[in-house]
C-alpha positions in Angstrom: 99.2 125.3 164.6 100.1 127.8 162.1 103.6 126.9 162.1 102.9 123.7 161.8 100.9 124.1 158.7 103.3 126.5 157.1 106.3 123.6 157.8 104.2 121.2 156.1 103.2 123.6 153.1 107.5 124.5 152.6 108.6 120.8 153.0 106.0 120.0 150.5 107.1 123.2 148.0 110.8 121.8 149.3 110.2 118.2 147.4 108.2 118.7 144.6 109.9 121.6 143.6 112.3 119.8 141.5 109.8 117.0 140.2 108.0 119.8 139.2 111.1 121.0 137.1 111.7 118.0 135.7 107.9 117.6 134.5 108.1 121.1 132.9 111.2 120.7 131.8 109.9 117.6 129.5 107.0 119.1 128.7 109.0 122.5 126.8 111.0 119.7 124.8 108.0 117.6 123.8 106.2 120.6 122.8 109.2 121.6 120.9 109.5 118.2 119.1 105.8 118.7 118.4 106.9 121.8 116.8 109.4 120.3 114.9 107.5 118.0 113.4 104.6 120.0 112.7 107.0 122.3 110.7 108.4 119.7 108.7 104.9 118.7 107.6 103.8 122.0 105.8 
């Protein structure tokens, strides 16, 4: 049962791994655009 849980819990890790990247990923350069932008202002 354990191994069965721990398969599940690594294929999950295994495929939202790189979504996860991705999501982060857009989230640094938005918050750098926000940046940006908010520099430009003042």
């Amino acid at each position: 049962m354990k191994e069965l849980i721990s398969f599940i819990f690594l294929t999950a890790a295994f495929v939202s791994g790189p979504f996860l990247i991705v999501l982060f990923g857009r989230m640094a350069v938005r918050g750098e655009e926000l940046l940006e932008a908010d520099s430009k202002l003042h």
